[in-house]
Backbone bond lengths (Angstrom), bond angles and torsions (degrees), N, CA, C in turn:
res aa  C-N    CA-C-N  psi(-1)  N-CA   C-N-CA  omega(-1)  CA-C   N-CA-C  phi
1 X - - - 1.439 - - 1.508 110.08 -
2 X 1.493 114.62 130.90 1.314 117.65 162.90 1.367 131.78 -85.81
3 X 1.148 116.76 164.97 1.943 129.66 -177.16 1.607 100.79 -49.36
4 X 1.694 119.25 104.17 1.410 117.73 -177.08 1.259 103.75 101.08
5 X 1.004 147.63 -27.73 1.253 124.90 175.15 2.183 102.69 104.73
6 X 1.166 121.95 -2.81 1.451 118.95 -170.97 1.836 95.33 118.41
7 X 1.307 128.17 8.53 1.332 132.79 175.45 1.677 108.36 -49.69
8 X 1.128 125.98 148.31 1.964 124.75 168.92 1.270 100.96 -74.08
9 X 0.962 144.63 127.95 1.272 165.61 153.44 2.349 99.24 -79.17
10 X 1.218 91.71 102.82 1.271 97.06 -148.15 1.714 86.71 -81.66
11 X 1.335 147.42 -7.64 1.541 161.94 171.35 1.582 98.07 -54.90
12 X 1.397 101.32 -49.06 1.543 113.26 179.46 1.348 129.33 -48.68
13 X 1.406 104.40 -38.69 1.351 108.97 169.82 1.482 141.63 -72.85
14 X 1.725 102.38 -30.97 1.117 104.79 159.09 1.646 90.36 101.14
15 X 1.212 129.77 -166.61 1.799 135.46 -165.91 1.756 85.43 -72.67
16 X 0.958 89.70 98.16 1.925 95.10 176.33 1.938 115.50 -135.28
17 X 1.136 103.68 161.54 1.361 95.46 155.73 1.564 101.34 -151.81
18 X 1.411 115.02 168.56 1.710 112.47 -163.06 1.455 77.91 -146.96
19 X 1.265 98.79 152.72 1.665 120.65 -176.66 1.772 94.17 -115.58
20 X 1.161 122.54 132.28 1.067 122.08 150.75 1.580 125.84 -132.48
21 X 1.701 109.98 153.27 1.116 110.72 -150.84 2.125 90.32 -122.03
22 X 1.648 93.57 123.95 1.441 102.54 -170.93 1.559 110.62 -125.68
23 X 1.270 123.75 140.83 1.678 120.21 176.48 1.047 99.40 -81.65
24 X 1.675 125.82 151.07 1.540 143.36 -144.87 2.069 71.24 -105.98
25 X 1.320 105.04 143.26 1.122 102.64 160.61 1.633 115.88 -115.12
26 X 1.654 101.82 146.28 1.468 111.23 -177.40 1.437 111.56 -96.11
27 X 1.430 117.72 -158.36 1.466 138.36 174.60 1.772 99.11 -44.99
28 X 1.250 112.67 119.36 1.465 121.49 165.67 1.812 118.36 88.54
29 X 1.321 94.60 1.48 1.477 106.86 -177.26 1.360 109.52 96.08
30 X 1.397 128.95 -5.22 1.512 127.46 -163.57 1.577 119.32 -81.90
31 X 0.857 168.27 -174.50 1.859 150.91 -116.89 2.276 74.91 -132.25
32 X 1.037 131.05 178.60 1.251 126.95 -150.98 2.050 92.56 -161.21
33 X 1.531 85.81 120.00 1.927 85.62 -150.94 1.882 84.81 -110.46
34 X 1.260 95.57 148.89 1.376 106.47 159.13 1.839 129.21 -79.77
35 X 1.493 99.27 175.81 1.471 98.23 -172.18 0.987 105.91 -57.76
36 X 1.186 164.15 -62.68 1.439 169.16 116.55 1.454 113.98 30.79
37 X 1.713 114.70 -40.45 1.795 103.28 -155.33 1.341 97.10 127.50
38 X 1.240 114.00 -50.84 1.884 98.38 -142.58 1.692 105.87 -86.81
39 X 1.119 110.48 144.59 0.983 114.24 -172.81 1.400 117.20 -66.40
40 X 1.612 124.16 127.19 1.572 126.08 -162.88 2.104 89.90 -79.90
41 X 1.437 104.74 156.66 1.572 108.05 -178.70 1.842 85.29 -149.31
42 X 1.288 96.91 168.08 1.725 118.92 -174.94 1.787 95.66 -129.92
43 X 0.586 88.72 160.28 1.951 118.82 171.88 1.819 109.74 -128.35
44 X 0.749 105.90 127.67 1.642 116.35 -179.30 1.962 99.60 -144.59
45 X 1.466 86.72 120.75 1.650 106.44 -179.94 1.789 87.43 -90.43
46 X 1.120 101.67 160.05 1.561 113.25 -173.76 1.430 108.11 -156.42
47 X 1.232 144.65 97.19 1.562 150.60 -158.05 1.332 113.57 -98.69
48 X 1.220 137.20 138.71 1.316 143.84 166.27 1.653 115.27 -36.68
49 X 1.383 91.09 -47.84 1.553 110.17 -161.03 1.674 108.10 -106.09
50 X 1.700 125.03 88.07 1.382 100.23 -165.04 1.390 115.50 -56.49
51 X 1.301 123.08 -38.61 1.480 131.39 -170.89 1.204 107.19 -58.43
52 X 1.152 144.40 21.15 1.804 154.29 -169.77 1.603 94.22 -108.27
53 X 1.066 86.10 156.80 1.488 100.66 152.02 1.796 124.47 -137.21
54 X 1.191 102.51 151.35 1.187 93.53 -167.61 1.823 134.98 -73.17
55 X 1.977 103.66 -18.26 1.025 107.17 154.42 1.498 121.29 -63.04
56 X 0.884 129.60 -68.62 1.880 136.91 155.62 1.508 96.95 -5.92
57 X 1.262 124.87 -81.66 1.817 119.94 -167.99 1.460 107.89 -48.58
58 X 1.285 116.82 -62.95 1.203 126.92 176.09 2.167 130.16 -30.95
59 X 1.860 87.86 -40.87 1.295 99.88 172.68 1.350 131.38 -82.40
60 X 1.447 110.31 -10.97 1.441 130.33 167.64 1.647 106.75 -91.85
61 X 0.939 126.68 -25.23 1.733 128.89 143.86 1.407 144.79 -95.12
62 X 1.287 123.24 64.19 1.439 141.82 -153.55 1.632 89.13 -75.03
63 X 0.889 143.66 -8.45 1.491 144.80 -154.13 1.865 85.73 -117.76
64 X 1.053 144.96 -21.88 1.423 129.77 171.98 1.362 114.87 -108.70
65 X 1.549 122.24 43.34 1.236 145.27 151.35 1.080 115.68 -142.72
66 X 1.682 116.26 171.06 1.065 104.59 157.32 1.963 87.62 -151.24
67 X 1.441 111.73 151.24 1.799 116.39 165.85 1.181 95.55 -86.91
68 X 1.752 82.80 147.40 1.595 116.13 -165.55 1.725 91.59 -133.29
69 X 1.745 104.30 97.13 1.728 92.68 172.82 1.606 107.18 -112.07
70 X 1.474 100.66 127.34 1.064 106.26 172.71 1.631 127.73 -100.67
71 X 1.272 127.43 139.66 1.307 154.27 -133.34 2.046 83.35 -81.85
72 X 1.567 96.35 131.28 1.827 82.28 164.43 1.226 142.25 -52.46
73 X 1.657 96.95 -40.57 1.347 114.93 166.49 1.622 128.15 -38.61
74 X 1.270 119.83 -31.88 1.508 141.27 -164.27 2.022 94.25 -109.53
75 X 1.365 120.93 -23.32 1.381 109.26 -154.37 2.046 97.26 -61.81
76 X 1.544 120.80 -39.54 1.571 96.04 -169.62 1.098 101.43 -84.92
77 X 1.485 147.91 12.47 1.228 120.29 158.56 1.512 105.45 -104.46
78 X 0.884 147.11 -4.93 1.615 143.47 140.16 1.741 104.31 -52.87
79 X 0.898 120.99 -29.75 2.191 134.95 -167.94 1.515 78.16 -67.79
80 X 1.678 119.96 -70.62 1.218 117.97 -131.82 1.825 94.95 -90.52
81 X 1.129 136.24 -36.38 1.179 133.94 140.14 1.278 142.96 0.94
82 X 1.653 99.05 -54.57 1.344 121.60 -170.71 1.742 91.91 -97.45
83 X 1.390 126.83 -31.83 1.117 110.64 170.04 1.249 132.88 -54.71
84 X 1.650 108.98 -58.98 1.369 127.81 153.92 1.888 118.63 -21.38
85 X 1.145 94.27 -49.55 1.362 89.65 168.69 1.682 135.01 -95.71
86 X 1.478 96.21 20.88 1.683 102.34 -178.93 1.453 111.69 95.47
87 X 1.327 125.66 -18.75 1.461 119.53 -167.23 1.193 99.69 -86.63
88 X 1.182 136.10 99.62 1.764 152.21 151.29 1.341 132.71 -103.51
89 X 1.144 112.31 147.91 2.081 106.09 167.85 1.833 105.83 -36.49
90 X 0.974 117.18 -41.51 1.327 117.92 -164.61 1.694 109.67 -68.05
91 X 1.563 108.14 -30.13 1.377 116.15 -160.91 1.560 90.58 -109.96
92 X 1.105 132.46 -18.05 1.736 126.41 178.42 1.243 98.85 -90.56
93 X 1.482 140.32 -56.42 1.406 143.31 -174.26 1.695 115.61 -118.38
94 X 1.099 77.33 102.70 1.987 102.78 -154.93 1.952 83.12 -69.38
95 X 1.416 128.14 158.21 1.218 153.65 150.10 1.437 100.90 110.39
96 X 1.201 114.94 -121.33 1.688 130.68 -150.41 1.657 91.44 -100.04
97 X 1.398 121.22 -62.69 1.919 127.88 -159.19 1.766 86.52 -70.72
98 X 0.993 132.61 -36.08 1.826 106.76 -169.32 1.869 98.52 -96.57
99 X 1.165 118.52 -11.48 1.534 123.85 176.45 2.055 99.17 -65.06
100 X 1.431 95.26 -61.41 1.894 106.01 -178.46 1.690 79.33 -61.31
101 X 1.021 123.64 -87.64 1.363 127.60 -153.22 2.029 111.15 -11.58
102 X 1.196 98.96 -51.96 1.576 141.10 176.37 1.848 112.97 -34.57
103 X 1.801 79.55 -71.40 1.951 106.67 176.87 1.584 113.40 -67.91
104 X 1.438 104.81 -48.67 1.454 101.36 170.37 1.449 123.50 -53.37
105 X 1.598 125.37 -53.78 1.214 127.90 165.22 1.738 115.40 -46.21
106 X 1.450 100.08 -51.35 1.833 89.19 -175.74 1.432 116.41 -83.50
107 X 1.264 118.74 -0.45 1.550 118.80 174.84 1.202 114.69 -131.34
108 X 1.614 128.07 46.11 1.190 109.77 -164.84 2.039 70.55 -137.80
């Protein structure tokens, strides 16, 4: 058996970053579902290098992105889309600024 149990040893990778994809947990530890049903999930970027940032890595690799501009015409049904699927101010900028961020958009 190794150190962790099979854990990433994130040194290993070298100038890396790993995306990982985690269920938000609710009341009792159990997976944490939206109004809808669907189960809410998080993304957490995690970098080799804490002192990095992730715009910085990113700009020295233009080849592991790419911009995606979308046309105004198309933006509220891409809005309502992305809601449908959990992606909100509330769920991109977790606390108080993506919560207002959130209310202002749906009640303004």
């Amino acid at each position: 058996g190794g150190e962790g149990g099979g854990a990433l040893r994130m040194e290993t990778l070298g100038d890396a970053v790993v995306f990982v994809e985690a269920p938000l947990e609710g009341e009792g530890g159990h997976p944490s579902r939206t109004g809808t049903g669907l189960l809410r999930e998080q993304v957490v970027a995690v970098m080799s290098d804490g002192e990095q940032r992730l715009d910085e890595w990113l700009s020295r690799r233009p080849a592991a992105y790419r911009r995606v501009v979308i046309p105004a015409r198309l933006k509220p049904q891409v809005r309502q889309g992305l809601d449908q699927a959990g992606f909100t101010e509330r769920t991109l900028q977790p606390g108080l600024p993506g919560l207002c961020s959130w209310l202002r958009r749906r009640f303004s």
